[in-house]
N, CA, C and O atoms as a DFTB+ gen file, in Angstrom:
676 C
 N C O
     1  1      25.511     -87.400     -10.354
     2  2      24.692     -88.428      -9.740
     3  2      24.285     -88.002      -8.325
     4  3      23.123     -88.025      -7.918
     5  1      25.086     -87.709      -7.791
     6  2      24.994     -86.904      -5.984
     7  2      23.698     -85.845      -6.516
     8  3      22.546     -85.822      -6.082
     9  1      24.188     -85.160      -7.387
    10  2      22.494     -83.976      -7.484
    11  2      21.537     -84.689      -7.743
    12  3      20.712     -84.464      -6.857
    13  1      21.041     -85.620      -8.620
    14  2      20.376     -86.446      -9.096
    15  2      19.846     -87.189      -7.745
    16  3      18.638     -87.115      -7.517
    17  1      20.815     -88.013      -6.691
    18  2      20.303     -88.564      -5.866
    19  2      19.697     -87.818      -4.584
    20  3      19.114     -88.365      -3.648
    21  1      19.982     -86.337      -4.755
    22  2      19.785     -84.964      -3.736
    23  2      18.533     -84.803      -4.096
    24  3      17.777     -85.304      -3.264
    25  1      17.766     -84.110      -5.361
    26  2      16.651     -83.774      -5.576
    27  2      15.684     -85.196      -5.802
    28  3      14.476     -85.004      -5.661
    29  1      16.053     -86.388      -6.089
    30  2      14.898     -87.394      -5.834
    31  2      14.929     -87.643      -4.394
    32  3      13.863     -88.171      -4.076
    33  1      15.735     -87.480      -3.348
    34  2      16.028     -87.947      -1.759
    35  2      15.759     -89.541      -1.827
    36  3      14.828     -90.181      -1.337
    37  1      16.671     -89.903      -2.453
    38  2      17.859     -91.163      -2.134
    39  2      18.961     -90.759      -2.211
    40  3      19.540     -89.706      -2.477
    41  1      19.325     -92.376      -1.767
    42  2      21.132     -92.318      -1.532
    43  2      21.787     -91.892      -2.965
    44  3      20.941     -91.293      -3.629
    45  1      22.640     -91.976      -3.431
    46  2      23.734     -92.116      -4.502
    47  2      23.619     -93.808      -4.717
    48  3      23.411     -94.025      -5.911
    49  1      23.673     -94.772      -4.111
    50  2      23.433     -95.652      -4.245
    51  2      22.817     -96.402      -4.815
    52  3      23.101     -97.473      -5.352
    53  1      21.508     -95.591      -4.670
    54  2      20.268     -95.968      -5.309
    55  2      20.076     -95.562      -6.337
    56  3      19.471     -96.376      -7.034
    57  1      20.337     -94.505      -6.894
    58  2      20.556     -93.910      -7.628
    59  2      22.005     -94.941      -9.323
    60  3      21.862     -94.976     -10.545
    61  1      22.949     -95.429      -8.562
    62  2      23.942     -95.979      -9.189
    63  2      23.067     -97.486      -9.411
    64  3      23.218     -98.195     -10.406
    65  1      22.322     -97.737      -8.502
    66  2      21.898     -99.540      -8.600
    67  2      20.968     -99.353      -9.535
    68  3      20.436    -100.405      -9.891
    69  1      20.351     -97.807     -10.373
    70  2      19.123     -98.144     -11.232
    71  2      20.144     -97.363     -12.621
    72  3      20.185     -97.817     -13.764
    73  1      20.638     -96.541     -12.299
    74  2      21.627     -96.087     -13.844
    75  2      22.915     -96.360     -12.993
    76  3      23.080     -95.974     -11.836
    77  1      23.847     -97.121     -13.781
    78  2      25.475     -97.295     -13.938
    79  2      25.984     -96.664     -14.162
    80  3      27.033     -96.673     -13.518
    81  1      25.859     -95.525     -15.195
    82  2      26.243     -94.660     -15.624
    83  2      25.806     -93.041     -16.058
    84  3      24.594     -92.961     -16.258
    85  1      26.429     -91.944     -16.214
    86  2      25.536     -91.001     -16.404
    87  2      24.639     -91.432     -18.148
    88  3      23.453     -91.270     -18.434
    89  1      25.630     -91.926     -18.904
    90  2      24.654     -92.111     -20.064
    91  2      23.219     -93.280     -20.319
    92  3      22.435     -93.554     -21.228
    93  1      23.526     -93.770     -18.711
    94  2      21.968     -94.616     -19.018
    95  2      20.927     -94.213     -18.737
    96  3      19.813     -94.579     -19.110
    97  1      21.443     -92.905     -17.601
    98  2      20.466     -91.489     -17.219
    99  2      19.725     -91.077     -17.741
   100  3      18.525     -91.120     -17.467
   101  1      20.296     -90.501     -18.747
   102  2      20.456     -89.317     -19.499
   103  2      19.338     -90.521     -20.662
   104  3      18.382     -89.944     -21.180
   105  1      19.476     -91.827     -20.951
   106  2      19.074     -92.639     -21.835
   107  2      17.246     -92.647     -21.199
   108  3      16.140     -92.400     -21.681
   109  1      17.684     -92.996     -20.149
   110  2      16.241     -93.302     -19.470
   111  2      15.512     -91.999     -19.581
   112  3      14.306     -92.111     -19.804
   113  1      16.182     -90.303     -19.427
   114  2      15.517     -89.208     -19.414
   115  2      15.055     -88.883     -20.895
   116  3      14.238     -87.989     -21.116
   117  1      15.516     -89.512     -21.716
   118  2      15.319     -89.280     -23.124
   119  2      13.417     -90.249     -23.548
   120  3      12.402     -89.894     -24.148
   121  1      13.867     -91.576     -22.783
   122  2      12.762     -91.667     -23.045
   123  2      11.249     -91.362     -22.369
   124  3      10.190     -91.060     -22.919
   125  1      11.646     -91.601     -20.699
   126  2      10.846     -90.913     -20.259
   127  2      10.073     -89.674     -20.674
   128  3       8.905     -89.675     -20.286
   129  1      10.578     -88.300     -21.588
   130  2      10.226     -87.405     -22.336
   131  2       9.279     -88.330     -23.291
   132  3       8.091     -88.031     -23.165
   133  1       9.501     -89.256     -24.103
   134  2       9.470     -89.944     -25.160
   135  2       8.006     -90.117     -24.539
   136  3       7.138     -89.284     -24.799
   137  1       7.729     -91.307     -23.645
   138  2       6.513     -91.668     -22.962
   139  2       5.358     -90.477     -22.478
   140  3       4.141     -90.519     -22.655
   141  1       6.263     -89.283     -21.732
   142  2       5.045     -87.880     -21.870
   143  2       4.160     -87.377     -23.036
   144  3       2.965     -87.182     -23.255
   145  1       5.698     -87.232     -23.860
   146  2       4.751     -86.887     -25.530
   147  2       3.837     -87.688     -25.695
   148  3       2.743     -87.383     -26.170
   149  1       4.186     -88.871     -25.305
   150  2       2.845     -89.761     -26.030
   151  2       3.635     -90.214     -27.106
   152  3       3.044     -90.489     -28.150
   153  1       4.909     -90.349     -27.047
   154  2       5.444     -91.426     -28.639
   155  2       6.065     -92.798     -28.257
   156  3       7.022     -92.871     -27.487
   157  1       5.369     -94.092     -28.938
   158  2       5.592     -95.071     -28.830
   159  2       7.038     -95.066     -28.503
   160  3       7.795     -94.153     -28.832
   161  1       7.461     -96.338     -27.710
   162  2       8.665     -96.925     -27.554
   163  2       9.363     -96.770     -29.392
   164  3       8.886     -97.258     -30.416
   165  1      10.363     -96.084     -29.259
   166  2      10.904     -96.440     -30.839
   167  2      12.036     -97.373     -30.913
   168  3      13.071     -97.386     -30.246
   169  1      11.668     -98.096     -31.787
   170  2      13.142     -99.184     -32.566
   171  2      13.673     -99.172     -33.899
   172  3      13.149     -99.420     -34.985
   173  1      14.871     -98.815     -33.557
   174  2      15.428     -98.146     -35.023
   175  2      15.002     -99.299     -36.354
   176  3      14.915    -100.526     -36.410
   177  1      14.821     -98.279     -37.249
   178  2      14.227     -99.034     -38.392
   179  2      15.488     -99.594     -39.438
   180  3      16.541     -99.056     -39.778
   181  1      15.024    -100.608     -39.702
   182  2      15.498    -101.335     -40.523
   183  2      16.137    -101.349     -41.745
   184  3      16.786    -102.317     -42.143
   185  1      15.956    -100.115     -42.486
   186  2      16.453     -99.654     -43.769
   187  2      16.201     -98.373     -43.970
   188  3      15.078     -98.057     -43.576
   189  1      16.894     -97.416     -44.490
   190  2      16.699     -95.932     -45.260
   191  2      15.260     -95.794     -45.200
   192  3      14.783     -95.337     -44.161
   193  1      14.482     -96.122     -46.166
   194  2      12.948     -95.878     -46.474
   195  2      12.025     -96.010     -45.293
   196  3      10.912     -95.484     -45.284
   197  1      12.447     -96.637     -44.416
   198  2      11.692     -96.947     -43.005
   199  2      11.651     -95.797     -42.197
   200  3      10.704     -95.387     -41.525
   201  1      13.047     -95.203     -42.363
   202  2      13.851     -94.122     -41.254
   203  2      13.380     -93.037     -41.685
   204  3      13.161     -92.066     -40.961
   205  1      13.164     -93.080     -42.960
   206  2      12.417     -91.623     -44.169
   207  2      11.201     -91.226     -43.628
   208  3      10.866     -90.077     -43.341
   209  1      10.153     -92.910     -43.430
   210  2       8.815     -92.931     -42.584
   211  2       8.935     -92.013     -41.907
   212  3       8.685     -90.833     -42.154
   213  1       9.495     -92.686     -40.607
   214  2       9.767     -92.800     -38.851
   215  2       9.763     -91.264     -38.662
   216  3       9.082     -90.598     -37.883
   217  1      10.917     -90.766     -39.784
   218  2      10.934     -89.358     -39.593
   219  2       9.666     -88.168     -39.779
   220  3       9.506     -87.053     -39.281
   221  1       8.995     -88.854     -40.589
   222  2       7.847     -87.550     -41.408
   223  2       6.220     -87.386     -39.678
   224  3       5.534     -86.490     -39.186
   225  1       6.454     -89.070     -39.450
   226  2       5.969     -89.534     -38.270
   227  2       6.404     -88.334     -36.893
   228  3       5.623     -87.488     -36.457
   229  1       7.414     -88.494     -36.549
   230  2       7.958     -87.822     -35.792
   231  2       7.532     -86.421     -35.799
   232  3       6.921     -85.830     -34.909
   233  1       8.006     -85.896     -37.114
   234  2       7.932     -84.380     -37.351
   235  2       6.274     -84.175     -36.433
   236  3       5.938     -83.781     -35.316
   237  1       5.663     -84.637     -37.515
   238  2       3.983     -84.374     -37.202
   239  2       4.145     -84.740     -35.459
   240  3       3.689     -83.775     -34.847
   241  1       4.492     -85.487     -34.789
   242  2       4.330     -85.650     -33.504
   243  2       4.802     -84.424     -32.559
   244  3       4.128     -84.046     -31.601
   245  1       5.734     -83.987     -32.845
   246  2       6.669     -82.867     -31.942
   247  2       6.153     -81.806     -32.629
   248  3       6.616     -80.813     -32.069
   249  1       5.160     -81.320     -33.909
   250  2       5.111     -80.639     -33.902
   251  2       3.647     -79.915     -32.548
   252  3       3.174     -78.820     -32.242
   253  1       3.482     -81.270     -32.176
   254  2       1.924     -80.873     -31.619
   255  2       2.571     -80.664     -30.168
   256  3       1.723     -80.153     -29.437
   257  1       3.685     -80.865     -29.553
   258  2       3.542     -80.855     -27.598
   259  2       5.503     -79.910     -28.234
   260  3       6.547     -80.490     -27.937
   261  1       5.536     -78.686     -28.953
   262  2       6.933     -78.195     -29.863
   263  2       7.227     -77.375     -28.767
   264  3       8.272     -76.759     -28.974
   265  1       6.623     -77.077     -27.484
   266  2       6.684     -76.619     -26.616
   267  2       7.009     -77.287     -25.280
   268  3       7.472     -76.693     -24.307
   269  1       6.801     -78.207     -25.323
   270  2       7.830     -79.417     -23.991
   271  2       9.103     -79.547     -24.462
   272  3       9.989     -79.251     -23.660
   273  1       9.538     -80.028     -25.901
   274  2      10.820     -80.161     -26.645
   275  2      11.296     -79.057     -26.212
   276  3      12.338     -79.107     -25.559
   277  1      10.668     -77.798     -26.458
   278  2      11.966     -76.707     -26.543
   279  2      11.991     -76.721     -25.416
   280  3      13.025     -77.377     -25.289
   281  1      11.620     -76.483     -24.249
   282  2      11.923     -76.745     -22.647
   283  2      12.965     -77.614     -21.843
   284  3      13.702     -77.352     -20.892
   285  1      12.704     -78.953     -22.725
   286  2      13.383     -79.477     -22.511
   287  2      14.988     -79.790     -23.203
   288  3      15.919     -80.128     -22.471
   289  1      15.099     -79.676     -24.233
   290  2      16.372     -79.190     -25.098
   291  2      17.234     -78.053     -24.569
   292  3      18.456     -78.151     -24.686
   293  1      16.677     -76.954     -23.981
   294  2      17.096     -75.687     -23.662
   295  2      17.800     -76.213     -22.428
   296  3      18.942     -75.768     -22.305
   297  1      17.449     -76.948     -21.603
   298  2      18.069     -77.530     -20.096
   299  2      20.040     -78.508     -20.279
   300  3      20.437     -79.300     -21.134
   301  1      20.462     -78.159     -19.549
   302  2      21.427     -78.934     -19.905
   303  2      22.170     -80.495     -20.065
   304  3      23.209     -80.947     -20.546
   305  1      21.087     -80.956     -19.426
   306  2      20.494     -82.590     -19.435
   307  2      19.659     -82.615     -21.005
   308  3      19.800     -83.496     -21.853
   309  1      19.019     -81.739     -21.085
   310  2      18.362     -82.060     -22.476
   311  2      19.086     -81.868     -23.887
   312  3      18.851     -82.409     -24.968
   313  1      20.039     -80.923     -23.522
   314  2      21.289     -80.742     -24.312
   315  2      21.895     -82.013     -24.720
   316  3      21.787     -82.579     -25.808
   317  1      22.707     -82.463     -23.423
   318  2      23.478     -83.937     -23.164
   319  2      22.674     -84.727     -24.071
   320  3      23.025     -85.137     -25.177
   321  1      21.358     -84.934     -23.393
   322  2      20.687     -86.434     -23.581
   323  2      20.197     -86.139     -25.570
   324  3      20.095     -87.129     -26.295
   325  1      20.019     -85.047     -26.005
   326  2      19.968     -84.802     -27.421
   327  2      21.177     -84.952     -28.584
   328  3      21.275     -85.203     -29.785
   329  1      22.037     -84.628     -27.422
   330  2      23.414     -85.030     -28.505
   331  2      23.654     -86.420     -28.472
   332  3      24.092     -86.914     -29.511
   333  1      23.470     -87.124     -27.545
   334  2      23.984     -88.661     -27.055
   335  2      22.801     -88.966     -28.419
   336  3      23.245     -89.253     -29.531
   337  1      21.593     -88.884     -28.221
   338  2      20.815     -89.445     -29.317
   339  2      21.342     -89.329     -30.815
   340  3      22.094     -90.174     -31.301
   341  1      20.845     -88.112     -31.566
   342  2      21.663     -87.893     -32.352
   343  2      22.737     -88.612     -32.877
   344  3      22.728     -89.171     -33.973
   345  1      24.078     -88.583     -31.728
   346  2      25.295     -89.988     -32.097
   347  2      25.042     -91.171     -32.718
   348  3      25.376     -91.681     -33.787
   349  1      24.112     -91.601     -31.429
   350  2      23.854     -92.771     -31.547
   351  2      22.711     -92.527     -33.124
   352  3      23.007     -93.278     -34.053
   353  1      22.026     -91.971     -33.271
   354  2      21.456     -91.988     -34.739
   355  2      21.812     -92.008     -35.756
   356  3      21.160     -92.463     -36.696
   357  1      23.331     -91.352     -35.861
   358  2      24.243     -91.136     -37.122
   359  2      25.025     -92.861     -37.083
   360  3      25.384     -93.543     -38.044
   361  1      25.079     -93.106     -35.936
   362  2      25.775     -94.521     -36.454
   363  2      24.373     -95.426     -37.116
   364  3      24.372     -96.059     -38.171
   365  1      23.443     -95.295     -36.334
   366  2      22.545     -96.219     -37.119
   367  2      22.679     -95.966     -38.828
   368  3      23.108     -96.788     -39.637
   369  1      22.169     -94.552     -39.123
   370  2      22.317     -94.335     -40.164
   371  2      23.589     -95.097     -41.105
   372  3      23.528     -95.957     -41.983
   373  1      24.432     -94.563     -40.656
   374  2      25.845     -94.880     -40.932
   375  2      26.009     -96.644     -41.377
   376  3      26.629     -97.165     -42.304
   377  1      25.170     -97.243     -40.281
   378  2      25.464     -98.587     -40.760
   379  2      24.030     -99.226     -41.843
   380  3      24.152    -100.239     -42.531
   381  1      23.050     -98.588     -41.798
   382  2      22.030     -98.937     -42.839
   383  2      22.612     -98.386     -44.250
   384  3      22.478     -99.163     -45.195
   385  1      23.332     -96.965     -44.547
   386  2      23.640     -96.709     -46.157
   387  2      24.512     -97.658     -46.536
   388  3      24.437     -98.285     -47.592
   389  1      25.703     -97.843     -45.345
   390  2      27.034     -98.876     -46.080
   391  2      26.458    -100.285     -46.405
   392  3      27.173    -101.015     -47.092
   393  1      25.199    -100.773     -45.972
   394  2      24.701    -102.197     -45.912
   395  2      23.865    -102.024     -46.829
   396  3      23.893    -102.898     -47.696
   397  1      22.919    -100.989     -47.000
   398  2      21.968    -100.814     -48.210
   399  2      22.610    -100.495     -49.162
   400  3      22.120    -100.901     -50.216
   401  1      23.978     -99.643     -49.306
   402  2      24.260     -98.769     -50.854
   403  2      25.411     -99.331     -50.699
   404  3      26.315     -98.496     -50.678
   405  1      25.905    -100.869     -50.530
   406  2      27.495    -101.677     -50.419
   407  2      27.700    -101.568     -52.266
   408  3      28.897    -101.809     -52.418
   409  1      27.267    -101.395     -53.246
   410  2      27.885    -101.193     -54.333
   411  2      28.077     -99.810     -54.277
   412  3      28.862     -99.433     -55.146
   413  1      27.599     -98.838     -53.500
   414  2      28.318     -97.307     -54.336
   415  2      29.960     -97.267     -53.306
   416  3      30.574     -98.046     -52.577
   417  1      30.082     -96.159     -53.706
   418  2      31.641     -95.887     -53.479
   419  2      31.225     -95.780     -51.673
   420  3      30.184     -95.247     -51.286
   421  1      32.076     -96.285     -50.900
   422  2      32.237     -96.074     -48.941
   423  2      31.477     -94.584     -48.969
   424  3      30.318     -94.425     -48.589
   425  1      32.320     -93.542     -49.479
   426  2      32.643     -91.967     -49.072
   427  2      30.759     -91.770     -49.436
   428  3      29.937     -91.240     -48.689
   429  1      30.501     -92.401     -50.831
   430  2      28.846     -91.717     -51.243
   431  2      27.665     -92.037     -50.164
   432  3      26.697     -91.460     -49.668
   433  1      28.517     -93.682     -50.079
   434  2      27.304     -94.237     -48.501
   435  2      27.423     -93.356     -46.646
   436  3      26.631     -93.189     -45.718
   437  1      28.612     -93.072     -46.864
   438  2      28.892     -92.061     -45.833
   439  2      27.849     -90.477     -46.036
   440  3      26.942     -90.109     -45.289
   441  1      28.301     -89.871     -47.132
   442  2      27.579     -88.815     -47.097
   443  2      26.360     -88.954     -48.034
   444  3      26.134     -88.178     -48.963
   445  1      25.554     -90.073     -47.687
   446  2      24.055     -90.236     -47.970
   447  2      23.725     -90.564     -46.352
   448  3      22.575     -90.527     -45.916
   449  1      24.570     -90.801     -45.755
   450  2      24.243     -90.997     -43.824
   451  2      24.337     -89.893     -43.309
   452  3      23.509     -89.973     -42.402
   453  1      24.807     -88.832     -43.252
   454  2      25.134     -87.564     -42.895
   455  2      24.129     -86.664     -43.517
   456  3      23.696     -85.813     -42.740
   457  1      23.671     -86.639     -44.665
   458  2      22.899     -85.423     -45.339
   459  2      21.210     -86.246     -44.695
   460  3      20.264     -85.542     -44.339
   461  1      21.167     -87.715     -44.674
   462  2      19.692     -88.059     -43.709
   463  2      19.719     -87.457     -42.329
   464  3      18.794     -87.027     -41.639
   465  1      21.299     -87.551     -42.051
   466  2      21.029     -87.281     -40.673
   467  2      20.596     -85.851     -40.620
   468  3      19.464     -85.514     -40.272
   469  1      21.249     -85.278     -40.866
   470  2      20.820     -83.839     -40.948
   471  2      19.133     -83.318     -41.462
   472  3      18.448     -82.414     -40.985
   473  1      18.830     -84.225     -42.543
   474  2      17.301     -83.530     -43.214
   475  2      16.637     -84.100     -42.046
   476  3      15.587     -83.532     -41.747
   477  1      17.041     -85.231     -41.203
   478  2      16.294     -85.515     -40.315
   479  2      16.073     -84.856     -39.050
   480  3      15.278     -85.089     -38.139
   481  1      17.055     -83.891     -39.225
   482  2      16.935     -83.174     -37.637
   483  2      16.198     -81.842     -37.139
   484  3      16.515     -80.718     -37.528
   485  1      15.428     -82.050     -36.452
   486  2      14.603     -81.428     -35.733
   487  2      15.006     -79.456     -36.182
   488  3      14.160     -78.615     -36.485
   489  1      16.149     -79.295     -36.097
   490  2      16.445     -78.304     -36.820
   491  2      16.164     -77.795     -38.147
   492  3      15.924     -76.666     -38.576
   493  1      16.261     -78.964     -38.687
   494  2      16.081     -78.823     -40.635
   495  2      14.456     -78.598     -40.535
   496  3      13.884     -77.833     -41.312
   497  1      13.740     -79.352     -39.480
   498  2      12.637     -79.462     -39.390
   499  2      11.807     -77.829     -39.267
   500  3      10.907     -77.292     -39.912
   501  1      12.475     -77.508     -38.333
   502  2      12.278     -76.142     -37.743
   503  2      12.288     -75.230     -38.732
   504  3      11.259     -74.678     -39.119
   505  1      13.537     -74.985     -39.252
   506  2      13.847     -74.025     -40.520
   507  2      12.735     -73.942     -41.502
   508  3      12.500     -72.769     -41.790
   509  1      11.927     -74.851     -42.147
   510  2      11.401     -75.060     -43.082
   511  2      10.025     -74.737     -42.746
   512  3       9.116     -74.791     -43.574
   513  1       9.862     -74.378     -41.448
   514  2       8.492     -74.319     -40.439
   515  2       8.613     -72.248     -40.557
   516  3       7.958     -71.441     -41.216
   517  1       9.663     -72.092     -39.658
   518  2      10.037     -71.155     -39.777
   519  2      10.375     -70.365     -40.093
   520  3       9.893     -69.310     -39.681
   521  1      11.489     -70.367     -41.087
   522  2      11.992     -69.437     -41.965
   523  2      11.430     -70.016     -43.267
   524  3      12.142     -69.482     -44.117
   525  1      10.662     -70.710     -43.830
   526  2      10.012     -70.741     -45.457
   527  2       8.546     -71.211     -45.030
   528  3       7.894     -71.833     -45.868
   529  1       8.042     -70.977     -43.898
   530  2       6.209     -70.945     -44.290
   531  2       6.201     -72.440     -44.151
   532  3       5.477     -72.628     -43.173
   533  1       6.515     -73.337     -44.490
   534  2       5.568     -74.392     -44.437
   535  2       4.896     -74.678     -43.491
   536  3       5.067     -74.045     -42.449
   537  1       3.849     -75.799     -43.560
   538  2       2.976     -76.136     -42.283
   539  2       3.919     -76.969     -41.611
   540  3       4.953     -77.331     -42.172
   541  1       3.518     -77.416     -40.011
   542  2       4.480     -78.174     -40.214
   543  2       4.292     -79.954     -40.691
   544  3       5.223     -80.754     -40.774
   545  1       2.962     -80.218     -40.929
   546  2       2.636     -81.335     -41.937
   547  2       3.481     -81.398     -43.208
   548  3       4.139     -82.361     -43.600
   549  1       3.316     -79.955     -43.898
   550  2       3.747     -79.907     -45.028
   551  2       5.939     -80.080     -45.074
   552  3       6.659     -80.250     -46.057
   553  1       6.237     -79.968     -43.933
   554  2       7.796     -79.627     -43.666
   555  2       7.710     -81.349     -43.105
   556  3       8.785     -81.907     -43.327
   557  1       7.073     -81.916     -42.697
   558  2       7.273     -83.587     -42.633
   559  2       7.220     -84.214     -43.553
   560  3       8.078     -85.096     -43.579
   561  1       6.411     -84.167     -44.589
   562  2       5.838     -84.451     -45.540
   563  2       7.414     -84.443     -46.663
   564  3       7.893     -85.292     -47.414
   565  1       7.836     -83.001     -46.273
   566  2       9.096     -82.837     -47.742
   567  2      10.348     -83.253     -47.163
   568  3      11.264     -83.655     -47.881
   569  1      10.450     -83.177     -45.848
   570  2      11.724     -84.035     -45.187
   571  2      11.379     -85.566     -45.821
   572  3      12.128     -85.949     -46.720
   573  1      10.544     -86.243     -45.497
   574  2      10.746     -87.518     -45.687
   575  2      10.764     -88.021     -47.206
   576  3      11.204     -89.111     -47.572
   577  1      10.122     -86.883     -48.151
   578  2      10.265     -86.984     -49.399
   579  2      11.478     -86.777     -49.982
   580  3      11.867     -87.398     -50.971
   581  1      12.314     -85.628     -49.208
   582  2      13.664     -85.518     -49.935
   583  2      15.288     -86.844     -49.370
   584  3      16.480     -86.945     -49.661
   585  1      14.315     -87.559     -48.488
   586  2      15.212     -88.617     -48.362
   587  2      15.201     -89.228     -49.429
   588  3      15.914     -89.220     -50.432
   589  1      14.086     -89.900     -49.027
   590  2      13.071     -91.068     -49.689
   591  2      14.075     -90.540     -51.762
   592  3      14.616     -91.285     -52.580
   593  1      13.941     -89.631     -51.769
   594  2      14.370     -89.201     -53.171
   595  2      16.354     -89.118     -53.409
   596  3      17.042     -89.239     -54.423
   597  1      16.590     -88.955     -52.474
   598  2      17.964     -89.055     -52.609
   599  2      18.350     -90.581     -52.245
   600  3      19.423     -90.950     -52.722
   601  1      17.635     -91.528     -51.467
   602  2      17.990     -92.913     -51.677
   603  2      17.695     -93.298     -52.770
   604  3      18.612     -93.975     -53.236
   605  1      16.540     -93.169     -53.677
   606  2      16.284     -93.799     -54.988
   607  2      17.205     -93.207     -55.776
   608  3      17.861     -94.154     -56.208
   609  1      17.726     -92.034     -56.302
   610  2      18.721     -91.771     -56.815
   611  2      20.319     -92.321     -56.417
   612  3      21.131     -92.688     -57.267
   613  1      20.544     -92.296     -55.116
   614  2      21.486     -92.971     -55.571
   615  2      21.280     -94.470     -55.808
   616  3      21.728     -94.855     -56.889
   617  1      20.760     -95.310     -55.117
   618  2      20.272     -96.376     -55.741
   619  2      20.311     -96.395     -57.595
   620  3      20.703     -97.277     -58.359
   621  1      19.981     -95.618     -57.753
   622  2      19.514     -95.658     -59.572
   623  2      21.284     -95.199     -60.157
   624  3      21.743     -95.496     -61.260
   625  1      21.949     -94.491     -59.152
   626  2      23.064     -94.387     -59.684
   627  2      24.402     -95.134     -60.037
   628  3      25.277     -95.069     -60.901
   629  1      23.975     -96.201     -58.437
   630  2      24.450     -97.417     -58.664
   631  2      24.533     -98.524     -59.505
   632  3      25.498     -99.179     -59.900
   633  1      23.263     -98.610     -59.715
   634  2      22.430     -99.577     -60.562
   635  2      22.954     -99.394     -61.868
   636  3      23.444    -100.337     -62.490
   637  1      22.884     -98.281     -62.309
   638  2      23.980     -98.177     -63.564
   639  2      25.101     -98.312     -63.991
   640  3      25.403     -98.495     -65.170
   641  1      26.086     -98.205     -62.737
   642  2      27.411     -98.187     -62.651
   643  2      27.620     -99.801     -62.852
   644  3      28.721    -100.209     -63.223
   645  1      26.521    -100.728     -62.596
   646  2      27.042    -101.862     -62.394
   647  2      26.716    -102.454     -63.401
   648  3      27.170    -103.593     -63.517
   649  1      25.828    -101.925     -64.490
   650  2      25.548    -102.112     -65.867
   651  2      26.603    -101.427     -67.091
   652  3      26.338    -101.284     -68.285
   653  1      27.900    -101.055     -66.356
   654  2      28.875    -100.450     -67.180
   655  2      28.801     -98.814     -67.734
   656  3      29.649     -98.332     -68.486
   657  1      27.919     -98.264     -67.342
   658  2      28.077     -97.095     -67.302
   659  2      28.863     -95.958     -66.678
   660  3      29.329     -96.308     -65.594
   661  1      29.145     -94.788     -66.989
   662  2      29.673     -93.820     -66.100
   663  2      29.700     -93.768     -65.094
   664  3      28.648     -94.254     -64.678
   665  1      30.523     -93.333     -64.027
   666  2      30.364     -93.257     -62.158
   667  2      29.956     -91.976     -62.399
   668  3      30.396     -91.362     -63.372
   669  1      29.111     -91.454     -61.579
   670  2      28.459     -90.120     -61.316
   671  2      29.019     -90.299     -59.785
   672  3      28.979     -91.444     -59.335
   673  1      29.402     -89.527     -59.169
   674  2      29.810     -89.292     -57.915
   675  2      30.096     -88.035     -57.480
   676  3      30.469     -87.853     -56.321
């Protein structure tokens, strides 16, 4: 906070009376980035299929300014403030599969939150850009499709289980 209040030239004070903490910092620097790109204020979405959207959305957005991101990611504030997100994304996740998929087994709604989180990340994004050719339209496009496809399956897997069929798990 002292460096923070050094290179803007205020107090520490002033600095503490507008962030409390380093993570509201680091919150505010996340979006501030957010507002440069040019991407709306975001509010986490409401269900799996929304977040499937939000994501394919995204991709196409960062792929156009993929050069401020990496600038800023590479910094160690952008580090911080990317992992803090992230966290906080896996719990969202985390609490939309157990509330959307409350008939499959805890462990399946867990790792249907973990494998989104991941197809969702900017990394998975990258790879598919990078190392297999796609455009990166076309690498938004199959991220949000291979959610979008692993929620209806398990959905459909459920759905059976509760019609007396086999557990597939």
């Amino acid at each position: 906070m002292a460096q923070v209040a050094k290179r803007a030239g205020v107090s520490v004070r002033t600095v503490y009376h507008h962030f409390p903490d380093r993570e509201t910092m680091l919150d505010a620097v996340g979006e501030w980035l957010a507002e440069e790109l040019g991407y709306p204020k975001m509010e986490w979405p409401a269900d799996l299929t929304s977040f499937a959207d939000l994501t394919e959305t995204m991709a196409e957005q960062i792929s156009a300014d993929l050069d401020k991101m990496n600038v800023f990611f590479s910094t160690p504030v952008g580090q911080t403030a990317r992992r803090q997100a992230r966290a906080r994304r896996l719990e969202h996740l985390r609490r939309l599969a157990h509330a959307e998929l409350a008939e499959a087994a805890p462990q399946v709604a867990e790792w249907v939150a973990v494998i989104i989180h991941q197809l969702a990340s900017s990394r998975t994004w990258l790879a598919m850009t990078d190392e297999a050719g796609l455009d990166p339209s076309e690498a938004a496009k199959a991220v949000g499709w291979s959610i979008k496809t692993l929620i209806e399956g398990v959905k459909g897997t459920t759905s059976r289980n509760t019609r007396g069929e086999a557990r597939s798990q």
